[in-house]
KOLLO-323225 format. One record per residue (C-alpha): x, y, z; residue in one letter. Coordinates in steps of 0.02 Angstrom, whole numbers, plus 50000, padded with zeros to 5 digits. Each point is the difference from the previous one (the first is absolute). Example, Ala and Ser with C-alpha at 12.3 -4.5 7.8 and 13.67 -1.06 7.14 Angstrom:
BEGIN
506154977550390a 500695017249967s 
//
This chain:
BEGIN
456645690850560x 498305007650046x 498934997450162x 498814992949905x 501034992049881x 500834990950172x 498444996950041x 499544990249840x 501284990449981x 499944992350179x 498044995249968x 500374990649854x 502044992250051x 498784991150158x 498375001449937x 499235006550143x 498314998249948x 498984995649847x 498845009749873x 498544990950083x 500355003950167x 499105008950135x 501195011950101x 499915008750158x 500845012850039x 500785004650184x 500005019950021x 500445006050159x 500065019249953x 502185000049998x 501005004349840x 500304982749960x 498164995049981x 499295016449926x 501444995849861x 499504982449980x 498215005149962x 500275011049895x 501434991449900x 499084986649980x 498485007949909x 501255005849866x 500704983749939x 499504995449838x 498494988149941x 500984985150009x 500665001550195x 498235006950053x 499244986750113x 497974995649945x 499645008150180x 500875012850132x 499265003750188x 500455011050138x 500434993050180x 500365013250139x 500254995750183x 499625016150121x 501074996950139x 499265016350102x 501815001350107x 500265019449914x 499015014349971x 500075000649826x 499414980249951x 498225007249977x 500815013049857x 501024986849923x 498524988850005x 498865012949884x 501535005049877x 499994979349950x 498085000349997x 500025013849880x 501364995649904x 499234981249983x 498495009549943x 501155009549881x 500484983349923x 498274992650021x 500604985650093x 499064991150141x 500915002750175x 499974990350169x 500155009450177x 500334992050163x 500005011950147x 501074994550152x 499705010250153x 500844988350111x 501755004049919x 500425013250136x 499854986950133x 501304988949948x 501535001650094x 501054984949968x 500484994449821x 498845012249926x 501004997949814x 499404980149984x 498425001250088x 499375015049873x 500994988949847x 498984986350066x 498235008349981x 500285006949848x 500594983249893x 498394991650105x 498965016349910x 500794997249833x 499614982750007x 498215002350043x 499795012849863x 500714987649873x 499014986350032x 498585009650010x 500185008749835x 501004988249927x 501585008449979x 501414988749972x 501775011050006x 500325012850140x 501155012949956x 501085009650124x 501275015549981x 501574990250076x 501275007349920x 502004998750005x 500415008450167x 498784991450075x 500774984549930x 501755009750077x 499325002050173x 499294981049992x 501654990449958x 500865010750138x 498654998150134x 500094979049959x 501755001249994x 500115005750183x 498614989450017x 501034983449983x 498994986149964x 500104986849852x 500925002649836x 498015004049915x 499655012450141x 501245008549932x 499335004549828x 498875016349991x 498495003549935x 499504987949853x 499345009449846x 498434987549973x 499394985750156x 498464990150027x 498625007550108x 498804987950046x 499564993849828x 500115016549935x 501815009549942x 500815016450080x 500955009749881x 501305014350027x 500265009449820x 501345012850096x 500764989050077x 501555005549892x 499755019349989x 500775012350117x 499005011050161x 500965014149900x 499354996449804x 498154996750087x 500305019250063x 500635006049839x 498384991749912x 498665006250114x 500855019649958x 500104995149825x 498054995049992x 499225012550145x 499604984450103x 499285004650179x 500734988850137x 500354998850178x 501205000750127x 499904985050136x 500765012850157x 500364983050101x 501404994749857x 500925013050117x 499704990550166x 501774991550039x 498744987050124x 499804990649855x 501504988249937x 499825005449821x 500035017350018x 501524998250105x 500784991349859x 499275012549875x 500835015450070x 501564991950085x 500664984349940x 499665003049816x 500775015049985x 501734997550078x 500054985049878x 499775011949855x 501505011550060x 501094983249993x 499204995449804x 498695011249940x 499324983349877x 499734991250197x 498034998849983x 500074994349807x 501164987150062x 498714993150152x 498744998449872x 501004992249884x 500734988350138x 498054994350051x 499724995849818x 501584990449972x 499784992950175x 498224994249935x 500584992649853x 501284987550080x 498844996450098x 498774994749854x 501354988149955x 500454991150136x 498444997950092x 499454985449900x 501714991850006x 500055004350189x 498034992750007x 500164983049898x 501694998050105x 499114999850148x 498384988949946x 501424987149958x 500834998950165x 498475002750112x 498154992750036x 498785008550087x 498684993650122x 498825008350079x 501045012650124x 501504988649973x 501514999949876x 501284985249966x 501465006849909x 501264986849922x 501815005750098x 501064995049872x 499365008549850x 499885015450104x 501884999350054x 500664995649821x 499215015749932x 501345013649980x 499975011450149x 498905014149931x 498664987049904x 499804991650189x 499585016850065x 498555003649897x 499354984349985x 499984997850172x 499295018650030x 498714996849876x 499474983050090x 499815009150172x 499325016049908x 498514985549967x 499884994150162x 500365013350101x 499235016049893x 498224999350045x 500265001450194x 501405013249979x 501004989850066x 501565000149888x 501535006850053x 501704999049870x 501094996750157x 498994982549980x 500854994449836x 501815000850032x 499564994350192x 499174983849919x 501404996949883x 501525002650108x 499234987850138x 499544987749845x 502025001749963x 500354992750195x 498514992250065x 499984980950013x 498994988449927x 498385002450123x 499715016550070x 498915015950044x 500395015949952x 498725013750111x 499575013249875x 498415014250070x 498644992450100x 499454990049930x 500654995849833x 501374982950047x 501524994049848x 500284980050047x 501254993049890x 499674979649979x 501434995649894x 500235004149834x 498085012950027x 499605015350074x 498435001450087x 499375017450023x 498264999350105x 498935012650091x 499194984550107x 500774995050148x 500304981950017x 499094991750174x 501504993750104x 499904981249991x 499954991950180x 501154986849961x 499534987850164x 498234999749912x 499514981249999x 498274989149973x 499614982450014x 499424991049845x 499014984750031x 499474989049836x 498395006949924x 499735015250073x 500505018949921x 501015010950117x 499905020649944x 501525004050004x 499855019949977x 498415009049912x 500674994449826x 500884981650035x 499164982050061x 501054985750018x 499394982850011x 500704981149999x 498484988049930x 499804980949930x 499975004349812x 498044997349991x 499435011550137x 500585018049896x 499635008549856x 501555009049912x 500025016849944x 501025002849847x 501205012450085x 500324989950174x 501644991350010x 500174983550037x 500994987050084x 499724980350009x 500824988550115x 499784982250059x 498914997950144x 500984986650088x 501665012750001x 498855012350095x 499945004050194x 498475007350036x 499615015750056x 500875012949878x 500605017850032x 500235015349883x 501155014050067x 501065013649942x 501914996649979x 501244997150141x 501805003250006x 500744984049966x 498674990449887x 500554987249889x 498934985849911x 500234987749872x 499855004949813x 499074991349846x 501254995149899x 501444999750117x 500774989250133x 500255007650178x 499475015350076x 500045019049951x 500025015450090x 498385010849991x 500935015249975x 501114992649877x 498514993549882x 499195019950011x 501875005449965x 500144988549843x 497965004249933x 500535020250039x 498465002450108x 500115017550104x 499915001050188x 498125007549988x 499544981149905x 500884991150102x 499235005150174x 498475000749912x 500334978449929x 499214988250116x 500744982150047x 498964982250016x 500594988250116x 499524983150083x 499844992350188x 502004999149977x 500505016649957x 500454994549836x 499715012449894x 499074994049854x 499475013749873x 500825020749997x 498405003849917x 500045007149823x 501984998149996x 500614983550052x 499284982250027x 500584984750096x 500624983549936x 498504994250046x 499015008749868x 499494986949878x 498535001149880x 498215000850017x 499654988049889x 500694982450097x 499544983850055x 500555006650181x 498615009250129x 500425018549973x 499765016450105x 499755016749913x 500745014250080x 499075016049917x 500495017850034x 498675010349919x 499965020849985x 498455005550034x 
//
């Protein structure tokens, strides 16, 4: 098969662009580019896009970028094709991660120029030993399973599309075709700097692999697109697995335990990597020591505890859920107490009131809870406090007394809830309401011939 004949058949198998489509073109003066160009004007009729531009980045960091600069302006005058030139003189001053800060100004160029003009696919001269050098570089790299896959042949670029048409053609055949066809190009002299990590891999690592199997490179690229793929596949399994074990709130995640650990081993991994990869991605945060960590203390952890992941991201399993939060919860001062008299709200915190009142001196909210209990079993005042080891009260429904910690125990309330749960009781000490969990025999209904108090705790 051809060069151009490759080259057809890979714009049509993933129609990487349409007749109607405005294309840009990325020429930085190298082999690869000068090929592109000029391979592209010589498709036929049908794989001609309805417009073709010029985009050239001078990165003034060698003495010949101003010659390499003209040869593109004369050859896009050649093709009568429009061409856009961004001179960056501050390119000599970089010192540290010089590769992604100069990637970085051109793809902020491109996208200028497109949205200016109205260019809508970006093509660049990737081709397959770049796609080589990639996997091997992310490889080393570590990193998630998609890190892993190289350079994708067609992605989103804000709103627009990037397109690499040589993505599966050879740094040799692109020679081969510029000699064929008299095409000028050339040479980058820093592709022979070993500072950079890719030319290290370039002139070392990729060709001791090629002693052991002379088919090694073809076999990285061909890896990345069967890596890519799979991973086509599974990632909506993977996804819709974890939107049915997990709900999301804010900078919080509950995870249901159980369907988690009933997965087989390998489906609980990537679920549970992609619910942290949501949580965790945006702040860089994510580490893959996290997801076996998480699942080997879910294996031995009892029923309410903390597992300490990076500052400050907290796991609190309450039961039969996993609570994954960035927030950290207030400690609770558990010998907190107020005094309750009737008629009369006491704040309780900046988003709780508490109040005991004759049934005509309140207005209810719709969300407060609500207690009613004979007046004449009362002994005024009232107190509200946190828990105390040892608590027990009386229970609606029941005869005799029950443990505190035995009623959270039996509703499955975590530790956080329960030093958080606040406790009503009388003159006596008799506890008379764990609010929102657990009422007194007492409690009757509002609606009796017996004088009632209300006892209202309202969020705020």
């Amino acid at each position: 098969m051809t060069f151009l004949q490759q080259l057809k058949k890979t714009i049509k198998r993933h129609q990487l662009w349409d007749k109607d489509d405005h294309v840009l073109i990325a020429v930085s003066g190298g082999v690869d580019s000068m090929v592109l160009l000029h391979a592209i004007k010589q498709l036929p009729e049908d794989l001609q896009p309805e417009q073709i531009g010029i985009v050239h980045v001078n990165h003034h960091t060698r003495p010949e970028t101003d010659t390499e600069e003209r040869a593109i302006k004369k050859l896009a005058e050649r093709y009568d094709l429009p061409i856009y030139i961004k001179q960056w003189t501050d390119g000599a001053h970089v010192s540290i991660n010089f590769e992604q800060v100069a990637r970085d100004l051109r793809y902020d160029f491109f996208d200028r120029v497109m949205s200016e003009y109205n260019y809508t696919v970006l093509l660049t001269a990737h081709h397959r030993d770049d796609q080589t050098e990639t996997v091997l570089m992310r490889l080393i790299r570590g990193g998630l399973i998609e890190d892993k896959v190289g350079i994708p042949i067609k992605r989103e670029f804000k709103g627009k599309k990037v397109v690499r048409p040589l993505l599966r053609i050879t740094k040799d055949e692109l020679y081969r075709y510029a000699k064929e066809n008299d095409i000028i190009y050339f040479e980058d002299s820093t592709n022979q700097e070993a500072n950079y990590t890719r030319n290290r891999i370039r002139q070392r690592v990729i060709p001791l692999l090629e002693e052991e199997n002379n088919q090694a490179s073809k076999h990285l690229a061909e890896f990345s697109d069967e890596l890519d793929d799979l991973l086509g596949i599974v990632d909506p399994i993977i996804k819709d697995k974890a939107s049915q074990i997990a709900k999301y709130e804010m900078e919080d995640v509950t995870i249901q335990i159980h369907s988690l650990l009933s997965m087989p081993e390998a489906m609980s991994k990537l679920t549970l990597t992609e619910i942290l990869k949501r949580i965790f991605i945006q702040e860089k945060a994510f580490k893959k020591k996290y997801v076996l960590t998480i699942l080997d203390w879910l294996d031995d952890s009892t029923p309410n505890s903390t597992l300490d992941l990076a500052e400050p991201w907290t796991c609190v399993r309450q039961y039969d859920e996993l609570l994954i939060t960035k927030a950290k919860k207030e400690a609770v001062d558990l010998d907190e107490n107020y005094t309750v008299h009737i008629n009369e709200w006491v704040t309780l915190s900046e988003t709780e009131q508490f109040g005991v009142f004759h049934i005509d001196h309140v207005l209810l909210n719709q969300h407060d809870l609500v207690m009613s209990v004979p007046a004449e079993a009362l002994h005024e005042p009232f107190t509200i406090r946190h828990r105390q080891n040892g608590d027990r009260m009386s229970y609606k429904g029941g005869s005799g007394t029950k443990k505190i910690k035995d009623i959270f125990i039996d509703q499955k309330i975590s530790k956080i809830e329960r030093d958080q749960a606040w406790v009503v009781e009388d003159n006596t000490e008799e506890i008379l309401w764990l609010v929102g969990y657990q009422e007194s025999q007492l409690s009757n209904d509002l609606i009796t011939d017996k004088i009632n108090y209300i006892f209202v705790y309202r969020k705020l």
